[in-house]
Biopython code that builds the backbone (N, CA, C, O; Angstrom):
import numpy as np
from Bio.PDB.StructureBuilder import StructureBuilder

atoms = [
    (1, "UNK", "N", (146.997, 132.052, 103.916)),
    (1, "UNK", "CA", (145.622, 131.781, 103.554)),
    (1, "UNK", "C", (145.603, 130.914, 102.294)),
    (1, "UNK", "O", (146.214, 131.287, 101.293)),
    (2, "UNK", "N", (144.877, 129.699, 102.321)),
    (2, "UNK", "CA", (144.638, 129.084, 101.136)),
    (2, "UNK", "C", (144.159, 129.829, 99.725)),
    (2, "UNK", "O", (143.346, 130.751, 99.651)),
    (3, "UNK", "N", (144.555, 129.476, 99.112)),
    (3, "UNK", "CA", (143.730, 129.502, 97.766)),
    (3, "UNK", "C", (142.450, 129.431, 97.386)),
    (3, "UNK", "O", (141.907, 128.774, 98.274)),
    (4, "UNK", "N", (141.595, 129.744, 96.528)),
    (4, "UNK", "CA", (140.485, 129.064, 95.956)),
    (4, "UNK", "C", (141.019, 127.494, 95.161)),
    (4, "UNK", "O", (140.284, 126.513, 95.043)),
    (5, "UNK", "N", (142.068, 127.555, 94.814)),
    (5, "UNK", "CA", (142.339, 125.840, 94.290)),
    (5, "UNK", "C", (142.259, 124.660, 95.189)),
    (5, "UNK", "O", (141.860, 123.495, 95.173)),
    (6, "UNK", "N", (142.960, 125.714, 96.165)),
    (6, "UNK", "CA", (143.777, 124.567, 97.051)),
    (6, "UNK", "C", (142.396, 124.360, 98.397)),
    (6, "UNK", "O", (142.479, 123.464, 99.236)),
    (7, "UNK", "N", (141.414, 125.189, 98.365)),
    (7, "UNK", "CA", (140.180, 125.074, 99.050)),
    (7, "UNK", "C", (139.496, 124.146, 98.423)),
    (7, "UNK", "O", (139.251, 123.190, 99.159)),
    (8, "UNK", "N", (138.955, 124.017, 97.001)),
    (8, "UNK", "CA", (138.301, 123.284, 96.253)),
    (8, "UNK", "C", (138.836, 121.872, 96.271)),
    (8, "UNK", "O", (138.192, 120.965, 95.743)),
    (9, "UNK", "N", (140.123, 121.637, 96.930)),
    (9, "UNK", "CA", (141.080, 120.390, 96.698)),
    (9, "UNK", "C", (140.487, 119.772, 97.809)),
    (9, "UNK", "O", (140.204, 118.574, 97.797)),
    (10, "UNK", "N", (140.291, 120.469, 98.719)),
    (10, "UNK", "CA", (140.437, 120.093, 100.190)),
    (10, "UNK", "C", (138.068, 119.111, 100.474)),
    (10, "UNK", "O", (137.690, 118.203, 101.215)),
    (11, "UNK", "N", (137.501, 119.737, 99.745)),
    (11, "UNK", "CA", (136.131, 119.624, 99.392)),
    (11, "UNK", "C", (135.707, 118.260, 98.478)),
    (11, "UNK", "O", (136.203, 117.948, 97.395)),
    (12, "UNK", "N", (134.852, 117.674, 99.078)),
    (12, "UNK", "CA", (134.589, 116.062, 98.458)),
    (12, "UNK", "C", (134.348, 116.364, 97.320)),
    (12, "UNK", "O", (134.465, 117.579, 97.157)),
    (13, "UNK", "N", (134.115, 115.927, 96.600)),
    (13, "UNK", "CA", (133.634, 115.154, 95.109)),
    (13, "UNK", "C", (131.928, 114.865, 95.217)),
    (13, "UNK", "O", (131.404, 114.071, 95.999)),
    (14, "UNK", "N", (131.174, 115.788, 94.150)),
    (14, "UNK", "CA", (130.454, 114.820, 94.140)),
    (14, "UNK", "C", (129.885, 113.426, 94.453)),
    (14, "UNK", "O", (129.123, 112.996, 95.320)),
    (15, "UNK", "N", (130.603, 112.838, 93.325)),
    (15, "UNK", "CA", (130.455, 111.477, 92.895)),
    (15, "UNK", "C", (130.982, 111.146, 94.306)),
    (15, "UNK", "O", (130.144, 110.454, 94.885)),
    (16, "UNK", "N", (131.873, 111.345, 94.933)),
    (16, "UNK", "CA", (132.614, 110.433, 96.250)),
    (16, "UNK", "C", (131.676, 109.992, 97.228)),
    (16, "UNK", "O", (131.595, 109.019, 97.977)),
    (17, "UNK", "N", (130.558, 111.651, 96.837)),
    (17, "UNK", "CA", (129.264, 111.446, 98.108)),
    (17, "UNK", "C", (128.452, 110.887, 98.097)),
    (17, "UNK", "O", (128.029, 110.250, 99.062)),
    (18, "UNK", "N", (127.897, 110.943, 96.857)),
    (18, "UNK", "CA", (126.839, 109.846, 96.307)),
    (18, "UNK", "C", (127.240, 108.631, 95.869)),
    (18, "UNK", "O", (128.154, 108.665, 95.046)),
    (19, "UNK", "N", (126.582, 106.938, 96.356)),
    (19, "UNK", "CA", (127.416, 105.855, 95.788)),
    (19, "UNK", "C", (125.821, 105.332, 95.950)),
    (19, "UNK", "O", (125.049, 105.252, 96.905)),
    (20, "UNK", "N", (125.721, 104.966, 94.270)),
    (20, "UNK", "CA", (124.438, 104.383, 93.906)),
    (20, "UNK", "C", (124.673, 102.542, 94.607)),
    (20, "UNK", "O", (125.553, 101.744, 94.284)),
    (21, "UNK", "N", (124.001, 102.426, 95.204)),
    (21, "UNK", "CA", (123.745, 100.695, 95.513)),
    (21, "UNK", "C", (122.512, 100.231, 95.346)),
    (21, "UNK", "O", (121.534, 100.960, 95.510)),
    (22, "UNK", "N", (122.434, 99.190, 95.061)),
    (22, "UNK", "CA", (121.236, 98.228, 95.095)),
    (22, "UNK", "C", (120.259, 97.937, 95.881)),
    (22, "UNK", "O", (120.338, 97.315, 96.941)),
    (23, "UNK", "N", (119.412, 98.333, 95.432)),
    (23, "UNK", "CA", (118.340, 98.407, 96.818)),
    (23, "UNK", "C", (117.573, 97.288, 96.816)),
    (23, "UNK", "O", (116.799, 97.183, 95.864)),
    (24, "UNK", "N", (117.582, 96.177, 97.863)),
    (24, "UNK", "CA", (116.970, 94.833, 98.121)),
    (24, "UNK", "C", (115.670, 94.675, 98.918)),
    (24, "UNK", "O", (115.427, 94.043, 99.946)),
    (25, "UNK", "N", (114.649, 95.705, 97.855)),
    (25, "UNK", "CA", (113.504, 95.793, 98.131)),
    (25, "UNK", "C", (112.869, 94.159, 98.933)),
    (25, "UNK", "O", (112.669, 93.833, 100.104)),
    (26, "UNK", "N", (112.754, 93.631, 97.945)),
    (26, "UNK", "CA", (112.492, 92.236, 98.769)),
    (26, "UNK", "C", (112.777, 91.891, 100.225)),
    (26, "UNK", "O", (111.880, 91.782, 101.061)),
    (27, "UNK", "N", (114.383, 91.683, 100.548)),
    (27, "UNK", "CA", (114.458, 92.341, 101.672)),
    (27, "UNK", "C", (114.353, 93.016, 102.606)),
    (27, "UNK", "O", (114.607, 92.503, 103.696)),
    (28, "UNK", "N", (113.937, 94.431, 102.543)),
    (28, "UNK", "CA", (113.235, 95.423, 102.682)),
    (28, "UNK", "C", (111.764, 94.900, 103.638)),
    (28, "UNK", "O", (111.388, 94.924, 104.810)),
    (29, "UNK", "N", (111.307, 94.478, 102.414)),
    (29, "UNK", "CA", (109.923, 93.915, 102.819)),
    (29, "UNK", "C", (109.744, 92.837, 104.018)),
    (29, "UNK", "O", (108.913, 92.709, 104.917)),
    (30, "UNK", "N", (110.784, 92.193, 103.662)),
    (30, "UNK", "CA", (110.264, 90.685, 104.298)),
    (30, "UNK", "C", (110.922, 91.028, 105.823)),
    (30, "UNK", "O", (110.444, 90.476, 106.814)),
    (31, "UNK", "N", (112.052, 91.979, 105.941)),
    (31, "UNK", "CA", (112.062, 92.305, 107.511)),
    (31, "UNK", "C", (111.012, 93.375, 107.852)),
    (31, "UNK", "O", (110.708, 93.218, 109.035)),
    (32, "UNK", "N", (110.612, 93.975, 107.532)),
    (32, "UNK", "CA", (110.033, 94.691, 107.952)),
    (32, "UNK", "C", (108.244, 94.278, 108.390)),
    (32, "UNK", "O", (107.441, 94.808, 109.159)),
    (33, "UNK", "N", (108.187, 93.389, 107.701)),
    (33, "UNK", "CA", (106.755, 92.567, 107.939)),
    (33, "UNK", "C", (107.573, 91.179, 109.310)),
    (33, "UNK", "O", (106.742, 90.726, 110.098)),
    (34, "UNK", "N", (108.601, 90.811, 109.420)),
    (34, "UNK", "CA", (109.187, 90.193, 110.364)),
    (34, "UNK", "C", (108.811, 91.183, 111.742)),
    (34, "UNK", "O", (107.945, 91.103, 112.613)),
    (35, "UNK", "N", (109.757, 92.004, 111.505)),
    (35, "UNK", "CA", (109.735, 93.242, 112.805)),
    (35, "UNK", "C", (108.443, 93.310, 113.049)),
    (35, "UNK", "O", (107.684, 92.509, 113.593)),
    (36, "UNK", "N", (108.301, 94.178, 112.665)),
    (36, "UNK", "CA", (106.394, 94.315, 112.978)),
    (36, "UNK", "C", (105.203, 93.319, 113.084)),
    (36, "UNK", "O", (104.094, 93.372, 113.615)),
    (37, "UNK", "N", (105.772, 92.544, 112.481)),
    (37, "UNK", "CA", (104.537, 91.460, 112.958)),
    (37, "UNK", "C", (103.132, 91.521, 111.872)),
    (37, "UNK", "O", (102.727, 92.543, 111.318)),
    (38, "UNK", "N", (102.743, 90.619, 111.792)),
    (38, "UNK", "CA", (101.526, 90.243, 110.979)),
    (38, "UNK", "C", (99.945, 90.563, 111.482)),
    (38, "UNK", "O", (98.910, 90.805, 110.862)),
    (39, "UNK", "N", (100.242, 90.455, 112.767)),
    (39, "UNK", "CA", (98.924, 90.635, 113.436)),
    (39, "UNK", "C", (99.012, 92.297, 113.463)),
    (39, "UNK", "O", (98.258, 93.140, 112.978)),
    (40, "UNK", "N", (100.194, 92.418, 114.200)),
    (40, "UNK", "CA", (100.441, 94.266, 113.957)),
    (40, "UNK", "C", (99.726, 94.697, 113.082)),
    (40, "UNK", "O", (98.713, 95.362, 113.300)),
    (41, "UNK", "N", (100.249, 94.304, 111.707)),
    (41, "UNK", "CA", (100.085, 94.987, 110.617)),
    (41, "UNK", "C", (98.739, 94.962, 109.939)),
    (41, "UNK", "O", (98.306, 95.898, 109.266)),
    (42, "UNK", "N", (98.020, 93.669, 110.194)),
    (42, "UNK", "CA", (96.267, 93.431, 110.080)),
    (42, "UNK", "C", (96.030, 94.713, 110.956)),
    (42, "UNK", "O", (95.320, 95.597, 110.476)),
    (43, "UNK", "N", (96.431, 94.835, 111.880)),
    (43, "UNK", "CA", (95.442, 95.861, 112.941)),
    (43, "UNK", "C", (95.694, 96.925, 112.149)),
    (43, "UNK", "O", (94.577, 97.089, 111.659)),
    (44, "UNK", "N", (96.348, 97.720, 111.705)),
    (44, "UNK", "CA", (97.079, 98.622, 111.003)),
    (44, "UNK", "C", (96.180, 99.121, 110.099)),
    (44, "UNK", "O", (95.446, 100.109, 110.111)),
    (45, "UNK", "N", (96.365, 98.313, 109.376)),
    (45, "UNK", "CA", (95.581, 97.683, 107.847)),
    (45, "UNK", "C", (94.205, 97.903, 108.048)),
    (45, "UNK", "O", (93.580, 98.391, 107.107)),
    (46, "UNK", "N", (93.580, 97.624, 109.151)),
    (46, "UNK", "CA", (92.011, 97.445, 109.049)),
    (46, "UNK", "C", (91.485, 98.929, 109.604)),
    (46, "UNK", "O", (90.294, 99.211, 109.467)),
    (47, "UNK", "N", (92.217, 99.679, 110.107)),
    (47, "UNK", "CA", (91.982, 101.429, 110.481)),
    (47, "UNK", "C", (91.398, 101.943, 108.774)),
    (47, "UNK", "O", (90.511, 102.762, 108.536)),
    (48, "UNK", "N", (92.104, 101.273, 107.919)),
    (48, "UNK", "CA", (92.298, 101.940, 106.823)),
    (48, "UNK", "C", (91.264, 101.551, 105.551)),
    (48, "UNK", "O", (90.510, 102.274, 104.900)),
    (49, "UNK", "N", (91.487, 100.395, 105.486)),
    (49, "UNK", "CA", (90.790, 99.536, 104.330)),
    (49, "UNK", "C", (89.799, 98.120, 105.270)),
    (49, "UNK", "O", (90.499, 97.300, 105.864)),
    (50, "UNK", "N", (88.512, 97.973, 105.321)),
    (50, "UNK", "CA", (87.736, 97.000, 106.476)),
    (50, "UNK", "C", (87.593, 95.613, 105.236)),
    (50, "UNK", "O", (87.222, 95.809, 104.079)),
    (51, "UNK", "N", (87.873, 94.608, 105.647)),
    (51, "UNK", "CA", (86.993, 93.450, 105.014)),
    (51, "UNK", "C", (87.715, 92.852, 104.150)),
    (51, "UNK", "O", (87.385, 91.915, 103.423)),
    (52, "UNK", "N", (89.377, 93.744, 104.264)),
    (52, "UNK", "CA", (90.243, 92.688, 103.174)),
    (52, "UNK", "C", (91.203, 91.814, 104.337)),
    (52, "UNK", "O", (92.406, 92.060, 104.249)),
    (53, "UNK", "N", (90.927, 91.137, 105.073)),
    (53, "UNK", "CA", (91.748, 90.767, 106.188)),
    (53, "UNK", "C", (92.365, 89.248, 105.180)),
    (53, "UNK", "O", (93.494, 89.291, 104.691)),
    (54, "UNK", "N", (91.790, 88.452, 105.060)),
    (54, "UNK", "CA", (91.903, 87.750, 104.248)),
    (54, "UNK", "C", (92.926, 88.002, 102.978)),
    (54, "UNK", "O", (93.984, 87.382, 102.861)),
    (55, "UNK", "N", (92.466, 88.992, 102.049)),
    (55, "UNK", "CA", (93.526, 89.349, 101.228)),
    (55, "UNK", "C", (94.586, 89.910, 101.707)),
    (55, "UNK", "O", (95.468, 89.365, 101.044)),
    (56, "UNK", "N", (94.975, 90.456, 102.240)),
    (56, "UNK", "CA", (95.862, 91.387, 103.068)),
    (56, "UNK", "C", (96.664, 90.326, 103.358)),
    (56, "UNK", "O", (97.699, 90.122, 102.724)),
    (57, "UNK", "N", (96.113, 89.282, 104.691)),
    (57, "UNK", "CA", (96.761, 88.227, 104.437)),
    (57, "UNK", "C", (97.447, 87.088, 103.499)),
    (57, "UNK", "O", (98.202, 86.245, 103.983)),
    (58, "UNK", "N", (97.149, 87.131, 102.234)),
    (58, "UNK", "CA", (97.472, 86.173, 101.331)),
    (58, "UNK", "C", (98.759, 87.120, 100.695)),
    (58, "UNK", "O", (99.682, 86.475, 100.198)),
    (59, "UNK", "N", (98.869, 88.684, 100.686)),
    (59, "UNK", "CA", (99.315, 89.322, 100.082)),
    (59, "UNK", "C", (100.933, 89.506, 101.091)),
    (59, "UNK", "O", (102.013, 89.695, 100.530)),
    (60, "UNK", "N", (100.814, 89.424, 102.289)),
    (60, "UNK", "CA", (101.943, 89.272, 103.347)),
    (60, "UNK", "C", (102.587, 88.675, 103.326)),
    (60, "UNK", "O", (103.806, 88.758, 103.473)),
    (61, "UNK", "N", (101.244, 87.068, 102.929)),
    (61, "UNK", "CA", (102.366, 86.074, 102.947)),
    (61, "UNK", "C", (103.340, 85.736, 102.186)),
    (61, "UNK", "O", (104.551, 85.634, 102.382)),
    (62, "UNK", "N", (102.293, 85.478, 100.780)),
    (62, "UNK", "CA", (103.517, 85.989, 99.527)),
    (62, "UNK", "C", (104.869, 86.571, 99.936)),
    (62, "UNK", "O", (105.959, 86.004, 100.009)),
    (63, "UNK", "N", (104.447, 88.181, 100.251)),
    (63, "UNK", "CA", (105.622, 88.792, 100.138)),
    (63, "UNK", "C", (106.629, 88.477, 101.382)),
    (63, "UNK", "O", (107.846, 88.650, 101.326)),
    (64, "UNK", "N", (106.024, 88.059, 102.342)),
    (64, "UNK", "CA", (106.899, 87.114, 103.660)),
    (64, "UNK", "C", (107.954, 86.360, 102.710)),
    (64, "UNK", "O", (108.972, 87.053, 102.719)),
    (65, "UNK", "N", (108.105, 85.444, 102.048)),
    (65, "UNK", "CA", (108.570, 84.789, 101.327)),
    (65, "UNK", "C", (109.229, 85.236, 100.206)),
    (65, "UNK", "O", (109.785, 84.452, 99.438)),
    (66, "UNK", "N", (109.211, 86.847, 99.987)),
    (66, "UNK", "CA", (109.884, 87.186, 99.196)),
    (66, "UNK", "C", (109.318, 86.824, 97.383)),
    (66, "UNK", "O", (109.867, 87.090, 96.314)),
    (67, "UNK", "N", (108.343, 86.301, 97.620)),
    (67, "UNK", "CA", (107.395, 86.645, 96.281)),
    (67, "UNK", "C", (107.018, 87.915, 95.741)),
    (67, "UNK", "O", (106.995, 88.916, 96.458)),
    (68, "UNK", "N", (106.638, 87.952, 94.192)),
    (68, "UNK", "CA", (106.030, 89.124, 93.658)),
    (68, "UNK", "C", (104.334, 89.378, 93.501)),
    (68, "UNK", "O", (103.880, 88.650, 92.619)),
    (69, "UNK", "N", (103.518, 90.062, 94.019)),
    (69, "UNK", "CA", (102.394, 90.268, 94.250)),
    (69, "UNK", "C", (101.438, 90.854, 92.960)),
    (69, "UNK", "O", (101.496, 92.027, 92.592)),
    (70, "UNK", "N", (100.727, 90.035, 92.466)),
    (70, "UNK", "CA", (100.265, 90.607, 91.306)),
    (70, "UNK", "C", (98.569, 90.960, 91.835)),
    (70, "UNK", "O", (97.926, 89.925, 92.013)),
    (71, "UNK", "N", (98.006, 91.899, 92.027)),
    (71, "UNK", "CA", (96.030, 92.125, 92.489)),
    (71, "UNK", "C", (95.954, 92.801, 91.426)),
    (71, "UNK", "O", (96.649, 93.675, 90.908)),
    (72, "UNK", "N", (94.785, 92.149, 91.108)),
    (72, "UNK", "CA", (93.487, 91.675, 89.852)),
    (72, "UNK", "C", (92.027, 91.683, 90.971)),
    (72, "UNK", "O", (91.748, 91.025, 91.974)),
    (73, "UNK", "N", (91.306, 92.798, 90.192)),
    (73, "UNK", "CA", (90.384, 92.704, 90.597)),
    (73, "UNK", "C", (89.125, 94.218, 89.833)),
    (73, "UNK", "O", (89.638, 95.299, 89.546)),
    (74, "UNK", "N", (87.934, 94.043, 89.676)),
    (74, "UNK", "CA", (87.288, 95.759, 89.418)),
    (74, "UNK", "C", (87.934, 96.982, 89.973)),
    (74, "UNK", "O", (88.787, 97.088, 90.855)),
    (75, "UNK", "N", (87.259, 97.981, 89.170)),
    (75, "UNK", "CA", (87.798, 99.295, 89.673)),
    (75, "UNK", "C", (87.051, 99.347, 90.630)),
    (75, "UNK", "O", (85.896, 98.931, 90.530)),
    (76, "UNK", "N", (87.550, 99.888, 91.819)),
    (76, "UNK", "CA", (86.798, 100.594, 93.136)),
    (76, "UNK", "C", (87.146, 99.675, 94.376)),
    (76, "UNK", "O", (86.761, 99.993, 95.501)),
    (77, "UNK", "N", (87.752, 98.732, 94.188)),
    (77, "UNK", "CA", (87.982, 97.535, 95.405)),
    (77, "UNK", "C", (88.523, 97.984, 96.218)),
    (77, "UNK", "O", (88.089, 97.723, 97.340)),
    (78, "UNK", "N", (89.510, 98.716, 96.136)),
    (78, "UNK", "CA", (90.741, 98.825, 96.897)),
    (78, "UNK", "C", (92.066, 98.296, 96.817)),
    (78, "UNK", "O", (92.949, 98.364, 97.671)),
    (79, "UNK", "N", (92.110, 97.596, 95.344)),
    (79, "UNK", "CA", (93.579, 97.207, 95.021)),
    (79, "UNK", "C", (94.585, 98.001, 95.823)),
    (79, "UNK", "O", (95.081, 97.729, 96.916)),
    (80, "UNK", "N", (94.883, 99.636, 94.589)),
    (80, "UNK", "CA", (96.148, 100.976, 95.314)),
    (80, "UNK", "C", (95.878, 100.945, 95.994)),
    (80, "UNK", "O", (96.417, 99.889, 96.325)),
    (81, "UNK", "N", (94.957, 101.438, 97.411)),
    (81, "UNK", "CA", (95.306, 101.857, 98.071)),
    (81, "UNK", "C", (95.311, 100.057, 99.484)),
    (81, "UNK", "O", (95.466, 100.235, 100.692)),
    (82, "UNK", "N", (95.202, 99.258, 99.145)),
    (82, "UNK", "CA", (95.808, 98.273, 99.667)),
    (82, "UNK", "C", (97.490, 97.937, 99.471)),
    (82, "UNK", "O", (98.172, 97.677, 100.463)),
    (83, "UNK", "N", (97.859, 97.957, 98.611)),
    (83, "UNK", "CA", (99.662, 98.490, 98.052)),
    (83, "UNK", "C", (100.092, 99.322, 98.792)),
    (83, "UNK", "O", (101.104, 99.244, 99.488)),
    (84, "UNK", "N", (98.675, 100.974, 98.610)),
    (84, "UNK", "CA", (99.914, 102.124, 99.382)),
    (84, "UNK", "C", (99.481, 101.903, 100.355)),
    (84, "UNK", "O", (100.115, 102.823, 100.872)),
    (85, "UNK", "N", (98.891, 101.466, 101.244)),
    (85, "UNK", "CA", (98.797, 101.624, 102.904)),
    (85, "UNK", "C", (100.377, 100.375, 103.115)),
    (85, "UNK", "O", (101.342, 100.637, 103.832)),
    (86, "UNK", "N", (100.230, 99.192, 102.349)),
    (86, "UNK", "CA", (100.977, 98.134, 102.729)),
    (86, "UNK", "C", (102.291, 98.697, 103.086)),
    (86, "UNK", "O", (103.051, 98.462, 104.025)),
    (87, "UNK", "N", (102.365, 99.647, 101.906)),
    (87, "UNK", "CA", (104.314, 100.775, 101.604)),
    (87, "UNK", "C", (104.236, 101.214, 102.740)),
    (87, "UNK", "O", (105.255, 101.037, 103.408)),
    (88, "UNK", "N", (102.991, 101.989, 103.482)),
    (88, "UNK", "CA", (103.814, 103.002, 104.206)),
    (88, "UNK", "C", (103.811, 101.858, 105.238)),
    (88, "UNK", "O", (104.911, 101.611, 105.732)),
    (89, "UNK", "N", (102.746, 101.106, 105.655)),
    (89, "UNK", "CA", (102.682, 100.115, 107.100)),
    (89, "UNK", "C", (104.172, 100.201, 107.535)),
    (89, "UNK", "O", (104.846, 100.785, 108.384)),
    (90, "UNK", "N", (104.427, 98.862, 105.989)),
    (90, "UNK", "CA", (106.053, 98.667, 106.308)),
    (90, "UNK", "C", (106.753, 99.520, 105.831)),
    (90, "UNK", "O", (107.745, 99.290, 105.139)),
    (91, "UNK", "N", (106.440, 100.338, 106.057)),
    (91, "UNK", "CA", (107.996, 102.104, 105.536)),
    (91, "UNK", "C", (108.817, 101.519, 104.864)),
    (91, "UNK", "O", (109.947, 101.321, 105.311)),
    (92, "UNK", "N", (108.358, 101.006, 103.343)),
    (92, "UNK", "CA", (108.841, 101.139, 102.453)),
    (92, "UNK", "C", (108.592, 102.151, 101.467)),
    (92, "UNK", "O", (109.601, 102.466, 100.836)),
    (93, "UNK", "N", (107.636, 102.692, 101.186)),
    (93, "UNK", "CA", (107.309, 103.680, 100.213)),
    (93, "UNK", "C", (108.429, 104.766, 100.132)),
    (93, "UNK", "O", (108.500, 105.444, 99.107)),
    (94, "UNK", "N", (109.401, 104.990, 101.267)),
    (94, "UNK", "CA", (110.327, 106.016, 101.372)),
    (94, "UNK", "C", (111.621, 104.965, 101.503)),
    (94, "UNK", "O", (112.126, 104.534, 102.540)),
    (95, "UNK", "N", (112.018, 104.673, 100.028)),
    (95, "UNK", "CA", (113.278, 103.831, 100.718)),
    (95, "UNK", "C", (114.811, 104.355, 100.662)),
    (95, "UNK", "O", (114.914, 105.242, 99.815)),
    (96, "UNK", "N", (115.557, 104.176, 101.065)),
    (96, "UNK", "CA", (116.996, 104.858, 101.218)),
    (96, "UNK", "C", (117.345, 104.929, 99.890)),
    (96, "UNK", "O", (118.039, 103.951, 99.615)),
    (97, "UNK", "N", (117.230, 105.419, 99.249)),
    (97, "UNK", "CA", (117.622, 105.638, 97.463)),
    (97, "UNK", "C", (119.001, 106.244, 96.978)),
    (97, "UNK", "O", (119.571, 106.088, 95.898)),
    (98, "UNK", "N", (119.406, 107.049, 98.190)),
    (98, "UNK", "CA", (120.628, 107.295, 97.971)),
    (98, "UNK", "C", (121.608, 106.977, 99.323)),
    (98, "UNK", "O", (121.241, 107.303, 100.452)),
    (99, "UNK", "N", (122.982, 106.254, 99.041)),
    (99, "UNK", "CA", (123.619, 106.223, 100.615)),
    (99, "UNK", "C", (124.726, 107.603, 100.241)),
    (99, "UNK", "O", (124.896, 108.012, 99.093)),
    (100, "UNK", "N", (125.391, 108.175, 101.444)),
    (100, "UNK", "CA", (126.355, 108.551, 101.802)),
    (100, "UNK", "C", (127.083, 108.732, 102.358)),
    (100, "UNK", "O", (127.018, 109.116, 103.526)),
    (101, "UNK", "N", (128.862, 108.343, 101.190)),
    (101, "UNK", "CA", (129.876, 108.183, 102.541)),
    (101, "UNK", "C", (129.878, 108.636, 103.890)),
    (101, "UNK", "O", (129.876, 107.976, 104.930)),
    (102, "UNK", "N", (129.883, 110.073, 103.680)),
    (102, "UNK", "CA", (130.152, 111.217, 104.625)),
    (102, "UNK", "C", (128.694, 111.252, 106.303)),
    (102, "UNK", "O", (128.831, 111.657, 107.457)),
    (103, "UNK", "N", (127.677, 110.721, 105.692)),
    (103, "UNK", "CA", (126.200, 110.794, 106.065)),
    (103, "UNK", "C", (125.226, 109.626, 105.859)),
    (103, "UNK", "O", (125.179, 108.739, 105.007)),
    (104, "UNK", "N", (124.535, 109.894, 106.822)),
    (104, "UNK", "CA", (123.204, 108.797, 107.339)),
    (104, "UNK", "C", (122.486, 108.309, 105.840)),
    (104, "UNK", "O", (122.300, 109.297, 105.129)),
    (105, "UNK", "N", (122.066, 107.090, 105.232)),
    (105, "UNK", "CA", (121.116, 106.865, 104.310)),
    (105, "UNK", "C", (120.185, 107.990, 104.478)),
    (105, "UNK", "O", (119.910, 108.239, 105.652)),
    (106, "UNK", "N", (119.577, 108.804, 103.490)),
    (106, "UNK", "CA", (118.312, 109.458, 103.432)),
    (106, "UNK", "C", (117.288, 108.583, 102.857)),
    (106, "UNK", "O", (116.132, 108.986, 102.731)),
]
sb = StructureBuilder()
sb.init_structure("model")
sb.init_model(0)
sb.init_chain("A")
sb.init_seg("    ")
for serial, (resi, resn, name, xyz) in enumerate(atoms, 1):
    if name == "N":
        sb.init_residue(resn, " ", resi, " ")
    sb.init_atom(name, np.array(xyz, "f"), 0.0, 1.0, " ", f" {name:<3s}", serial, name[0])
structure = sb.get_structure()
């Protein structure tokens, strides 16, 4: 029968499991508005927030291209929650933050 040493030997590492990488949000984005589609994602979009089709659009495209999105506008418009619907549309809001060797990105 093993040991408790020689058990603990045999058992990953932390650190071995977790390996911080770079997450290429940009990337991220710009396939995921690829995949899905633009018109998709207007339809999507307009369940949620009505009458920004236009902005929505200017804001895709940008980020199609891998631009940074800056909205300016009064309180009450719908800036956030034009952002957070955009995150989840394209399931970014949950992004793989940690990989592991052993296991699937969470």
């Amino acid at each position: 029968m093993a040991s408790g040493k020689e058990l603990m030997a045999l058992l990953p590492r932390l650190s071995d499991l977790v390996k911080r990488e770079e997450i290429q949000v940009n990337k991220l984005v710009t396939d995921a508005i690829r995949t899905k589609g633009v018109k998709k994602i207007l339809t999507e979009l307009e369940r949620e927030l009505k009458g920004l089709d236009d902005i929505a659009m200017d804001v895709l495209s940008s980020l199609a291209v891998g631009r940074h999105v800056l909205i300016m506008g009064p309180v009450g418009v719908g800036k956030t929650t034009l952002a957070e619907s955009l995150a989840e549309i394209l399931h970014v809001s949950e992004p793989p933050h940690i990989s592991r060797s052993h296991a699937t990105a969470t």
